[in-house]
N, C-alpha and C positions, 0 to 999 in steps of 0.2 A: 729880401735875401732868404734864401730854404736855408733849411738847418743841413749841416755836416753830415750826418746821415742820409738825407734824402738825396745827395749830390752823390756819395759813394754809390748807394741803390743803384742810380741812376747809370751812373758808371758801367754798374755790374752788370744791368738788366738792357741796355740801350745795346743796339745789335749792332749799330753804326758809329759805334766806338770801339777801338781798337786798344784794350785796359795795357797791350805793351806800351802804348804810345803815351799814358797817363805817369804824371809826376806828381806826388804828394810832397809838401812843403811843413813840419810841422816845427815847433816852438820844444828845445831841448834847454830842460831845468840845470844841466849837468856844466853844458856850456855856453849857456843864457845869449842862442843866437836859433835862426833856423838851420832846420838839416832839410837835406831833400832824400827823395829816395822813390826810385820805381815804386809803382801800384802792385805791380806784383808779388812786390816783396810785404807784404801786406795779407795777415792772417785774419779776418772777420769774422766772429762768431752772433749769427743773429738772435741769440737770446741776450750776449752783451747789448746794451745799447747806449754803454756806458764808453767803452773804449776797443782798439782794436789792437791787434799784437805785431810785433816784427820779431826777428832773431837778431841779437847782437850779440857777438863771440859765442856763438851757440847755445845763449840763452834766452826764449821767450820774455820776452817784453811786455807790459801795456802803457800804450799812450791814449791817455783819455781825447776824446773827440773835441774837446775843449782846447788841445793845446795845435790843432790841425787849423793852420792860417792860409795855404795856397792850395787849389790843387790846378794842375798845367796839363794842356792836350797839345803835344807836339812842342812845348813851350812856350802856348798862348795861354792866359791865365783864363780859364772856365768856370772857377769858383774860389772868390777870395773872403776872406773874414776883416770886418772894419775894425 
């Protein structure tokens, strides 16, 4: 299995993916279930390589790459964490 990072890169950089069509699935401490959530709504800063950011209620977020368990292209699963 690649690591979480290398599966976003791949994302980012692969010309034959279409990052609307991508759905991230990650692990929420808050309400100890997964959330999903468009790829686009997804802030990645490459010197993090620690975690990545979202907005919620207009506040910048980090969810560590650690808590990212699905990500889905059109709704077929692409890369999942065991």
């Amino acid at each position: 299995m690649i690591p979480a990072t290398k599966m976003i890169s791949k994302v980012l950089w692969d010309f034959n993916i279409d990052v609307n069509d991508i759905e991230i699935g990650y692990y929420d401490r808050v309400i100890h279930n997964n959330l999903f959530l468009k790829f686009t709504r997804l802030w990645i800063d490459p010197k993090n390589k620690f975690s990545f950011k979202i907005t919620v209620d207009n506040k910048q977020v980090d969810i560590p790459y650690h808590r990212l368990r699905v990500i889905k292209n059109k709704g077929k699963i692409i890369w999942q964490r065991k």
